[in-house]
N, CA, C and O atoms as a Maestro MAE file, in Angstrom:
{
 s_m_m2io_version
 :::
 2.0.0
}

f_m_ct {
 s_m_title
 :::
 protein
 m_atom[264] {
  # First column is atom index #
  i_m_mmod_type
  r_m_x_coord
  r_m_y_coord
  r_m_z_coord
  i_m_residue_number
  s_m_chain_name
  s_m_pdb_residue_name
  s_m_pdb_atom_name
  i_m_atomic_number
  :::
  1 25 4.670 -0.280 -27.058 1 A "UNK " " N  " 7
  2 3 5.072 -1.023 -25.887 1 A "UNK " " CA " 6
  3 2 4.941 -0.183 -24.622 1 A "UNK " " C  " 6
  4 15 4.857 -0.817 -23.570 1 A "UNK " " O  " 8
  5 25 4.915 0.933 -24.574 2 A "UNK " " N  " 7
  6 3 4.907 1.871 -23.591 2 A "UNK " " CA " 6
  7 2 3.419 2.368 -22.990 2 A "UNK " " C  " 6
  8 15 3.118 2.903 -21.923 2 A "UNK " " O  " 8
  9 25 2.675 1.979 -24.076 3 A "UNK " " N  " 7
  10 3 1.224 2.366 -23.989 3 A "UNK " " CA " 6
  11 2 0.985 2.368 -22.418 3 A "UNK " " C  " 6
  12 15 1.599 1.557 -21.725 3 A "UNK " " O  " 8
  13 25 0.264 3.103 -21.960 4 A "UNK " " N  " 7
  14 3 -0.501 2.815 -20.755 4 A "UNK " " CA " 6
  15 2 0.853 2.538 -19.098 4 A "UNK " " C  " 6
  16 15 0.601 2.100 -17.976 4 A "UNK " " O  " 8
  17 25 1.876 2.913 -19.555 5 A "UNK " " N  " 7
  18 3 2.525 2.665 -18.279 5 A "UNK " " CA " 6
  19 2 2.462 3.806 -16.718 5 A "UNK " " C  " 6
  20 15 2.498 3.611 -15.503 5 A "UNK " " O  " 8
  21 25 2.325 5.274 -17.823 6 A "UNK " " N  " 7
  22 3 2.283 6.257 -17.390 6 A "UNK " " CA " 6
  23 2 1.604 6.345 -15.692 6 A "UNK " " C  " 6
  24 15 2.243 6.844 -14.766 6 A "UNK " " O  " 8
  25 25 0.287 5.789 -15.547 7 A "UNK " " N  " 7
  26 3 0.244 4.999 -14.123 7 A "UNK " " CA " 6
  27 2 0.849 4.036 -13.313 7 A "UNK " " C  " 6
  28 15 0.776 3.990 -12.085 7 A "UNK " " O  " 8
  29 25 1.423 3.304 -14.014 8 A "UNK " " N  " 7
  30 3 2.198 2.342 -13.186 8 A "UNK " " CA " 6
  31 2 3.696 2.781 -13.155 8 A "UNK " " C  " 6
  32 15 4.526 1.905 -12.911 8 A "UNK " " O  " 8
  33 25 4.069 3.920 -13.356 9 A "UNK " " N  " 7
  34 3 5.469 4.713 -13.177 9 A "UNK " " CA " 6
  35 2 4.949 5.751 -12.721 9 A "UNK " " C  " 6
  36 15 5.731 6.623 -13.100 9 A "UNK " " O  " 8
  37 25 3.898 6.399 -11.984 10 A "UNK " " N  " 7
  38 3 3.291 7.276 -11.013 10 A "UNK " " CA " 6
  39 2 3.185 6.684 -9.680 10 A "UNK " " C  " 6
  40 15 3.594 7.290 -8.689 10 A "UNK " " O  " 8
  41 25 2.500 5.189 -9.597 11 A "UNK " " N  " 7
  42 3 2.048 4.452 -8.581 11 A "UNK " " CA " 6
  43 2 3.612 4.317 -8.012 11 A "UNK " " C  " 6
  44 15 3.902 4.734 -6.890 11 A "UNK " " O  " 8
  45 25 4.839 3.534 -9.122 12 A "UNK " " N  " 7
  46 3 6.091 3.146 -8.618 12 A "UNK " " CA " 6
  47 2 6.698 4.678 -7.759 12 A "UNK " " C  " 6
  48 15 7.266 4.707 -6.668 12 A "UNK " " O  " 8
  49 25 6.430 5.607 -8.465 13 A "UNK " " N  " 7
  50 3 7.215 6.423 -7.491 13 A "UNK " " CA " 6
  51 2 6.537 6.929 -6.294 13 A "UNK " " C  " 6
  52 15 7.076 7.608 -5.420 13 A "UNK " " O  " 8
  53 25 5.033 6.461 -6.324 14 A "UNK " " N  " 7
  54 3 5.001 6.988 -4.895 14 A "UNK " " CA " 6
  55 2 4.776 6.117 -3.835 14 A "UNK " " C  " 6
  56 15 4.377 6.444 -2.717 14 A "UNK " " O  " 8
  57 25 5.170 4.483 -4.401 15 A "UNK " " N  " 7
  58 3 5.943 3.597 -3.836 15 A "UNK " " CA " 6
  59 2 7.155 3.923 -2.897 15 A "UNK " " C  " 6
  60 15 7.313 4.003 -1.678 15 A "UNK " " O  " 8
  61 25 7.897 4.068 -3.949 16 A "UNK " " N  " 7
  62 3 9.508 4.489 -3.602 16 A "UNK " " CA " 6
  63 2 9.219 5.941 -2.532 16 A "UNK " " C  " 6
  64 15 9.845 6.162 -1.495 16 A "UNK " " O  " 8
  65 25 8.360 6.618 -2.977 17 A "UNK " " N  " 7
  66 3 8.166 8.203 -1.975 17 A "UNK " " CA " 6
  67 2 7.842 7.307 -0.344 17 A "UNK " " C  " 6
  68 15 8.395 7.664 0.696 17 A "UNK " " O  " 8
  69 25 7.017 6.316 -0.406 18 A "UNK " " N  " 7
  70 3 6.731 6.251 0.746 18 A "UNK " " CA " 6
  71 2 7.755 5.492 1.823 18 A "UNK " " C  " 6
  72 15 7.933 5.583 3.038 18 A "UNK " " O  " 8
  73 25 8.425 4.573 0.579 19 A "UNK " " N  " 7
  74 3 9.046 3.730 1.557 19 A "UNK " " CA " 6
  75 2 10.402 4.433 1.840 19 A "UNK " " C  " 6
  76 15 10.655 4.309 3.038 19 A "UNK " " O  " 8
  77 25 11.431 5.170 1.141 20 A "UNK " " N  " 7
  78 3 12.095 6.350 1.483 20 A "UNK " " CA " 6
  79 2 11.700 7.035 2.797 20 A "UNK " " C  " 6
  80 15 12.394 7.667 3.594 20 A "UNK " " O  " 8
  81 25 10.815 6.832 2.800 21 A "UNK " " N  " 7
  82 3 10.234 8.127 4.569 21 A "UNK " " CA " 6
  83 2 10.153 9.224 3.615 21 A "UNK " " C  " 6
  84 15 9.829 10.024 4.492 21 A "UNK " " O  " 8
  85 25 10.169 9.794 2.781 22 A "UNK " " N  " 7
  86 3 10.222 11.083 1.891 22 A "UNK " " CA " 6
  87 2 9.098 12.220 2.749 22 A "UNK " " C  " 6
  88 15 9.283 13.356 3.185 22 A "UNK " " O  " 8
  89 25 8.213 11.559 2.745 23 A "UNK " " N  " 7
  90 3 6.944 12.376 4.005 23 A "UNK " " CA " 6
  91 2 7.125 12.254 5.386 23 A "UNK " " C  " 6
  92 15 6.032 12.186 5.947 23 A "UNK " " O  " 8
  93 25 7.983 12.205 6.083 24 A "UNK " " N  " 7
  94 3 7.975 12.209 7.293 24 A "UNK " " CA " 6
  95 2 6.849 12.510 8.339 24 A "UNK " " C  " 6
  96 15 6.509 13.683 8.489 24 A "UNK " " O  " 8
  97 25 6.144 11.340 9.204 25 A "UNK " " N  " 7
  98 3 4.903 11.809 9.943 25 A "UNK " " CA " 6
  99 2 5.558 12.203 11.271 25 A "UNK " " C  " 6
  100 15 6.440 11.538 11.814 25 A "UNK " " O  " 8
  101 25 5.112 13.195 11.681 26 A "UNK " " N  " 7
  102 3 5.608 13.591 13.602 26 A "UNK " " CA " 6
  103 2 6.376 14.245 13.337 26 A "UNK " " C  " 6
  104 15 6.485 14.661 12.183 26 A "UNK " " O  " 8
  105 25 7.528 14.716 14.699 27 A "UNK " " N  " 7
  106 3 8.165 15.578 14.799 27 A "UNK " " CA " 6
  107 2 9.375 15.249 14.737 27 A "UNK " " C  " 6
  108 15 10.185 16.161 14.903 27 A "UNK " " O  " 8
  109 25 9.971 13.668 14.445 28 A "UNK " " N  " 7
  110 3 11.450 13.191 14.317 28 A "UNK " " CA " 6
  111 2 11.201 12.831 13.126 28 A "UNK " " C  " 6
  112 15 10.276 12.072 12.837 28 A "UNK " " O  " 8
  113 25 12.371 13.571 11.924 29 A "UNK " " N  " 7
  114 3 12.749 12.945 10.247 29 A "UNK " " CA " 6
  115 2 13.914 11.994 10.672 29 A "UNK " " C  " 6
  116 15 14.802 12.176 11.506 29 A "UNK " " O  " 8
  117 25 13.684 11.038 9.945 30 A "UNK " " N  " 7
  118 3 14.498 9.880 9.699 30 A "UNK " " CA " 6
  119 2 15.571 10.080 8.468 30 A "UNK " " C  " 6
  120 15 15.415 10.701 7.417 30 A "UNK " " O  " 8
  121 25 16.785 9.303 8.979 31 A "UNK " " N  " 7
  122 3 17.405 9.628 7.696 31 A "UNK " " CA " 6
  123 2 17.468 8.585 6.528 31 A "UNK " " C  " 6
  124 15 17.221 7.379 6.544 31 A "UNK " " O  " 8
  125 25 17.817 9.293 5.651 32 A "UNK " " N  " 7
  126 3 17.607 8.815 4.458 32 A "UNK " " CA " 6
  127 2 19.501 8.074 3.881 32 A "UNK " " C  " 6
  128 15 20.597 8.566 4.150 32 A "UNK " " O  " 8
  129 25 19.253 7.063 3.231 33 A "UNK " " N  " 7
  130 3 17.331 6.024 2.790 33 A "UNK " " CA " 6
  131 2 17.088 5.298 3.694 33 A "UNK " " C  " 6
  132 15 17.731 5.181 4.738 33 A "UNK " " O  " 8
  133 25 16.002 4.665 3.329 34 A "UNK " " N  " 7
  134 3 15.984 4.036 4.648 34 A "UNK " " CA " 6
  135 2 16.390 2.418 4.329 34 A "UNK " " C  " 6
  136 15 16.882 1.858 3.349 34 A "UNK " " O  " 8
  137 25 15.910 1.935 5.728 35 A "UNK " " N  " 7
  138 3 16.565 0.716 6.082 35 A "UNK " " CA " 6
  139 2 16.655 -0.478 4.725 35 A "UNK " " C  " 6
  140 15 15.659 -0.498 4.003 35 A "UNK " " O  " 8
  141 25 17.612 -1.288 4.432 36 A "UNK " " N  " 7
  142 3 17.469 -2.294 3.610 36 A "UNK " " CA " 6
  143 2 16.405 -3.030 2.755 36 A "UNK " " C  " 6
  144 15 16.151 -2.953 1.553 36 A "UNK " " O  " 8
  145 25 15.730 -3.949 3.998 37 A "UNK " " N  " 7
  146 3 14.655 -4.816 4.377 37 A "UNK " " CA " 6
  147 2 13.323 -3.623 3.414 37 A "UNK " " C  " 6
  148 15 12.667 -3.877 2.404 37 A "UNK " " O  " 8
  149 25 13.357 -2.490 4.177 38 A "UNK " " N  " 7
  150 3 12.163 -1.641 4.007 38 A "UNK " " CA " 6
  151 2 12.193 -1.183 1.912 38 A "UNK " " C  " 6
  152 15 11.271 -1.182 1.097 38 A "UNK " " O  " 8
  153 25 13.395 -0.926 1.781 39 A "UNK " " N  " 7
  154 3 13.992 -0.850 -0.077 39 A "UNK " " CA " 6
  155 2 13.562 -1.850 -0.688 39 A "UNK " " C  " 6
  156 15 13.000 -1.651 -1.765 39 A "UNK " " O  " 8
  157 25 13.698 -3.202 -0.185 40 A "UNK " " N  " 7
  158 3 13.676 -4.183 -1.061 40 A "UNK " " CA " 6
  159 2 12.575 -4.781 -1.291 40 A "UNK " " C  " 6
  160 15 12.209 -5.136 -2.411 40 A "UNK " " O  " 8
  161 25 11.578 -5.040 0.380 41 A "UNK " " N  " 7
  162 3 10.090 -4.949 -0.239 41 A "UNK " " CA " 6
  163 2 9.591 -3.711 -0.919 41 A "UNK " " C  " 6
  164 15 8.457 -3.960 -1.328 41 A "UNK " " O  " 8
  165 25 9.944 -2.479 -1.219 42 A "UNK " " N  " 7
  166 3 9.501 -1.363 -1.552 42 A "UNK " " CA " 6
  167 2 9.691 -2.004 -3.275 42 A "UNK " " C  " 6
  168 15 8.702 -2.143 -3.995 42 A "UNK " " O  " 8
  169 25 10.835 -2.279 -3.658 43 A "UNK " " N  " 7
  170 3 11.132 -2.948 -4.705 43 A "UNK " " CA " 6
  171 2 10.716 -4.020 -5.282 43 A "UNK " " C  " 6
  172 15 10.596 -3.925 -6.504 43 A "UNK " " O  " 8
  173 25 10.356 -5.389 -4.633 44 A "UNK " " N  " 7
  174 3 9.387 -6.313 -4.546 44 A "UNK " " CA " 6
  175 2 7.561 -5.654 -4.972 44 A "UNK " " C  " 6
  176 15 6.880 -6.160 -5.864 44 A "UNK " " O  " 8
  177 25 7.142 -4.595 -4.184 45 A "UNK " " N  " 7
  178 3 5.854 -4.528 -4.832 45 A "UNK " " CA " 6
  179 2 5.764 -3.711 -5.907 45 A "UNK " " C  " 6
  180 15 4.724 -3.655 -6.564 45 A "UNK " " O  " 8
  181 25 7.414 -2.607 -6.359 46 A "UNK " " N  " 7
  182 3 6.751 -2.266 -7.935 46 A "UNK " " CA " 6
  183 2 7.146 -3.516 -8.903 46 A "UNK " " C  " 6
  184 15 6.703 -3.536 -10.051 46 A "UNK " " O  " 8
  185 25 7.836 -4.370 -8.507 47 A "UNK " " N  " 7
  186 3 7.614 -5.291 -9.716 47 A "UNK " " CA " 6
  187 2 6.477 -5.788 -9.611 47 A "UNK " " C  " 6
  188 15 5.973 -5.832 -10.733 47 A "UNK " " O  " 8
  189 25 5.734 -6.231 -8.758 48 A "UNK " " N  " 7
  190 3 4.391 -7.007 -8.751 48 A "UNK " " CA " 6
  191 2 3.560 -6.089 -9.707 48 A "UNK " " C  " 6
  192 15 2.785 -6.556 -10.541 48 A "UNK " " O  " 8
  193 25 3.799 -4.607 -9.509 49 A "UNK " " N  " 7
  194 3 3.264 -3.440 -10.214 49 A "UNK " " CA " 6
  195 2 3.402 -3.928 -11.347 49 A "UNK " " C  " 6
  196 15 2.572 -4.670 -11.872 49 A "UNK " " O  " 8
  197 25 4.525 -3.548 -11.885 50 A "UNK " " N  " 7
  198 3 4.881 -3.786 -13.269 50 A "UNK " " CA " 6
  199 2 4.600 -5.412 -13.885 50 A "UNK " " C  " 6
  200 15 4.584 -5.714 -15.078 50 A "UNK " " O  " 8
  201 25 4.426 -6.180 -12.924 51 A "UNK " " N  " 7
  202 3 4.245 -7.243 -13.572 51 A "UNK " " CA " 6
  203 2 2.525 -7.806 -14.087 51 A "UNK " " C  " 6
  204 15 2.198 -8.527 -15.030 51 A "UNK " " O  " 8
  205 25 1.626 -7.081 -12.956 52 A "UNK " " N  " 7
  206 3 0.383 -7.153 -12.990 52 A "UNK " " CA " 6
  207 2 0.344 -6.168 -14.594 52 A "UNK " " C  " 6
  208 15 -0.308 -6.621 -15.535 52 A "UNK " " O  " 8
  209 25 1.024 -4.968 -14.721 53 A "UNK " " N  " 7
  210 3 0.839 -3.874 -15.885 53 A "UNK " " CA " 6
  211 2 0.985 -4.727 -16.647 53 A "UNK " " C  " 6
  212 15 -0.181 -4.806 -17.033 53 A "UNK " " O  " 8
  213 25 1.695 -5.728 -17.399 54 A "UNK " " N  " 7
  214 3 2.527 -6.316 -18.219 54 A "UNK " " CA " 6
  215 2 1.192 -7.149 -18.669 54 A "UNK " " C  " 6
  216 15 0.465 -7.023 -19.654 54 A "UNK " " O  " 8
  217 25 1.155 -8.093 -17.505 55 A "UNK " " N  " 7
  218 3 -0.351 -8.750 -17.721 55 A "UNK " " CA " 6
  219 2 -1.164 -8.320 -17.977 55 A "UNK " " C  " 6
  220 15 -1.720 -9.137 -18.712 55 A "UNK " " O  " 8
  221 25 -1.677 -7.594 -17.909 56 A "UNK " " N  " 7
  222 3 -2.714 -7.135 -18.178 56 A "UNK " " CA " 6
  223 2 -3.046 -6.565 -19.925 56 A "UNK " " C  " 6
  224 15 -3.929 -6.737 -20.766 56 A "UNK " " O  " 8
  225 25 -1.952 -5.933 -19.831 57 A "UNK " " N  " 7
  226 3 -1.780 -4.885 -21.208 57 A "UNK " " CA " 6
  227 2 -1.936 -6.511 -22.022 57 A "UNK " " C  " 6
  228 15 -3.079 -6.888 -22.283 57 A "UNK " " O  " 8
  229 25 -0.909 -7.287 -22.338 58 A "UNK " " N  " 7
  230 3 -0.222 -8.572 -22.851 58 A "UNK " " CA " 6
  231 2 -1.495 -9.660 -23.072 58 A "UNK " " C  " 6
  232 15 -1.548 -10.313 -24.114 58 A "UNK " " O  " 8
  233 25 -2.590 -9.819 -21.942 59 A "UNK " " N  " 7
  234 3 -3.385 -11.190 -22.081 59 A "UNK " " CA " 6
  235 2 -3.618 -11.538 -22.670 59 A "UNK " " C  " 6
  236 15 -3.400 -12.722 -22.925 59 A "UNK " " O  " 8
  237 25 -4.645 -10.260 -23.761 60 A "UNK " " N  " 7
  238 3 -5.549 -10.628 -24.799 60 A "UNK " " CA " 6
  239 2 -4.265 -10.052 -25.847 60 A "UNK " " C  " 6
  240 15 -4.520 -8.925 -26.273 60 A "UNK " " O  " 8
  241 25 -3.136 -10.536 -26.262 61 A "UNK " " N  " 7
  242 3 -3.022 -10.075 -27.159 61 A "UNK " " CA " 6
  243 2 -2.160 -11.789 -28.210 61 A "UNK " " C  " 6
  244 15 -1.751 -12.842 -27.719 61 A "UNK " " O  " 8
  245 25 -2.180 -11.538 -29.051 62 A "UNK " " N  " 7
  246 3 -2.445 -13.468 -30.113 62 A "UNK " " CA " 6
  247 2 -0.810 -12.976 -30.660 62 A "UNK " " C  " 6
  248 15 -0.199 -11.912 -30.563 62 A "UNK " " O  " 8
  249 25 -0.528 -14.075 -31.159 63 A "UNK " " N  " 7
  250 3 1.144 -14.274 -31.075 63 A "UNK " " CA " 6
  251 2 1.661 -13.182 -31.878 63 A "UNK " " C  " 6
  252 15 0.874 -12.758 -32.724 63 A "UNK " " O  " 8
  253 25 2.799 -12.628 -31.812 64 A "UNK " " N  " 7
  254 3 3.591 -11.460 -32.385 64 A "UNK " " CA " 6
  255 2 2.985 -10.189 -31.940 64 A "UNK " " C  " 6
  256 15 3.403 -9.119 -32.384 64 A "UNK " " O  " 8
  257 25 1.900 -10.260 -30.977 65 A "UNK " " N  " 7
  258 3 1.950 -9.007 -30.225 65 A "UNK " " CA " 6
  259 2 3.131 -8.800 -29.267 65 A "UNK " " C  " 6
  260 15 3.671 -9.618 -28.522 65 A "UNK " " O  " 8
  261 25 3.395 -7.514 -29.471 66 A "UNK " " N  " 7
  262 3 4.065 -7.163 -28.201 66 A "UNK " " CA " 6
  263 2 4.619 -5.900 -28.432 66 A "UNK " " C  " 6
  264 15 5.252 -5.332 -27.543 66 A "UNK " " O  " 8
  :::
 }
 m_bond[263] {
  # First column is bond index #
  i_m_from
  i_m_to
  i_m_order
  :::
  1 1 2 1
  2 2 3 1
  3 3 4 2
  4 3 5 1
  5 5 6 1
  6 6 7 1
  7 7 8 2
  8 7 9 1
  9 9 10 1
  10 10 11 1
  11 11 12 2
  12 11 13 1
  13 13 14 1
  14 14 15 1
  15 15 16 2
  16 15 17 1
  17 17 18 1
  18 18 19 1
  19 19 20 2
  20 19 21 1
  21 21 22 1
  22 22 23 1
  23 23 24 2
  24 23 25 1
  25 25 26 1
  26 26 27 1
  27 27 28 2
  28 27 29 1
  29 29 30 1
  30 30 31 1
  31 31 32 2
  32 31 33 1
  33 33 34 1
  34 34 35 1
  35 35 36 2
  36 35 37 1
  37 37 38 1
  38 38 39 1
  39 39 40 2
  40 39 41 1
  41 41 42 1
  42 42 43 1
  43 43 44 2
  44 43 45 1
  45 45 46 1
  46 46 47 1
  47 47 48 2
  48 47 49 1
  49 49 50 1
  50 50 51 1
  51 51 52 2
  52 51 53 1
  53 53 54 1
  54 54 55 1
  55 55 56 2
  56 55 57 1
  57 57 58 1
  58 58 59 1
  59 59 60 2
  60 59 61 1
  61 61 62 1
  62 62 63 1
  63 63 64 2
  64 63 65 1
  65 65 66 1
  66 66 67 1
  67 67 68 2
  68 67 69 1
  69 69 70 1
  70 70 71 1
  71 71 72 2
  72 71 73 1
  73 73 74 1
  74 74 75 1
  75 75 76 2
  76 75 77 1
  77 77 78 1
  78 78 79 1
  79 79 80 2
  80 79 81 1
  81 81 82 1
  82 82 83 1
  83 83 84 2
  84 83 85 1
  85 85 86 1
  86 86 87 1
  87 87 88 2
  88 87 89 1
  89 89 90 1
  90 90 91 1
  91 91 92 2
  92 91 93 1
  93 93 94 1
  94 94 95 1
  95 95 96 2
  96 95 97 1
  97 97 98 1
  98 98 99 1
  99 99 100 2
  100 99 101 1
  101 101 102 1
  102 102 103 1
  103 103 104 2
  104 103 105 1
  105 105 106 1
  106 106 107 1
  107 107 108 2
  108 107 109 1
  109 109 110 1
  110 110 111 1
  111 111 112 2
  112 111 113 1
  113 113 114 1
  114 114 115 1
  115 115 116 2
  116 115 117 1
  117 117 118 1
  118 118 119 1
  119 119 120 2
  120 119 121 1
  121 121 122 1
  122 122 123 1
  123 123 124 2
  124 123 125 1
  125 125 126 1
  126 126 127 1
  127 127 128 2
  128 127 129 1
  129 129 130 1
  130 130 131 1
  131 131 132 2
  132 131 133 1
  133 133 134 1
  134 134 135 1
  135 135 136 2
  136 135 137 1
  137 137 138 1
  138 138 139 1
  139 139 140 2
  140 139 141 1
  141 141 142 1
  142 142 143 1
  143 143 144 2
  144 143 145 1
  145 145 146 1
  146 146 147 1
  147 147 148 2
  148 147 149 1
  149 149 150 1
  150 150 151 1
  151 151 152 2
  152 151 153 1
  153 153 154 1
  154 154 155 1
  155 155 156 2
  156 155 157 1
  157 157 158 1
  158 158 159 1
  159 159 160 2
  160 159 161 1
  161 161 162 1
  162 162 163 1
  163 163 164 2
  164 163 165 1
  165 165 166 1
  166 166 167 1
  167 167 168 2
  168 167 169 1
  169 169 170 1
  170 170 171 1
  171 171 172 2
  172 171 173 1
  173 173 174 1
  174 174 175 1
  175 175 176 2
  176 175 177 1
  177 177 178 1
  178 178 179 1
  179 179 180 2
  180 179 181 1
  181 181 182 1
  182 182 183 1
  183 183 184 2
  184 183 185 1
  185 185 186 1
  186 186 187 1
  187 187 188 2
  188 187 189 1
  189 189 190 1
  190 190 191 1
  191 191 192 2
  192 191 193 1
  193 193 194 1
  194 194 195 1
  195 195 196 2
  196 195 197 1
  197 197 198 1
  198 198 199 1
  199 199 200 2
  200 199 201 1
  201 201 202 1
  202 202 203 1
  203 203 204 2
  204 203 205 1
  205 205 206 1
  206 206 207 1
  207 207 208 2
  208 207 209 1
  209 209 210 1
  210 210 211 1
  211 211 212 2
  212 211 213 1
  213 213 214 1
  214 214 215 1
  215 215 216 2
  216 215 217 1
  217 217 218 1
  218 218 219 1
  219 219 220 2
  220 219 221 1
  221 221 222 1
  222 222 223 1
  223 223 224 2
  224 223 225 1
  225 225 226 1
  226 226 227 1
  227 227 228 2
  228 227 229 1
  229 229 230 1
  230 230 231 1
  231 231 232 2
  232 231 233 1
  233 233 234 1
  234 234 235 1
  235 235 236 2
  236 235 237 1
  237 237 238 1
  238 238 239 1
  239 239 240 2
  240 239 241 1
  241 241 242 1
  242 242 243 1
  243 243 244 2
  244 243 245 1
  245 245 246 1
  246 246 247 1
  247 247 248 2
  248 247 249 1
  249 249 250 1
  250 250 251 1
  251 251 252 2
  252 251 253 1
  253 253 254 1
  254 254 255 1
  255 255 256 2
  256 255 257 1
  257 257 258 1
  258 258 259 1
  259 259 260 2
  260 259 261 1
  261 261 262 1
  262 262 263 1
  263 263 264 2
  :::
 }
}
């Protein structure tokens, strides 16, 4: 079941790295975490992540796979 996630729990964290501000660009750091709104779509596209992973792995596979 785990097969193949190892990218899509690389991609999620550097999801989360970006939307955190974790890299700060310029000369003012922001504090952490950041704003609400900015978490929750950050959160919104690793599920799309994980959900595209899911699909994908899952399509071709005939009943009692999983």
């Amino acid at each position: 079941m785990l097969r193949g996630t190892r990218w899509l729990a690389l991609l999620c964290l550097v999801i989360a790295a970006l939307a955190a501000r974790v890299f700060p660009t310029g000369s003012d750091p922001t504090a952490l975490p950041g704003p609400l709104g900015t978490r929750l779509y950050a959160l919104a596209v690793m599920g799309a992540v994980w959900g595209f992973g899911a699909w994908r792995r899952y399509r071709g596979c005939g009943p009692g796979c999983g």
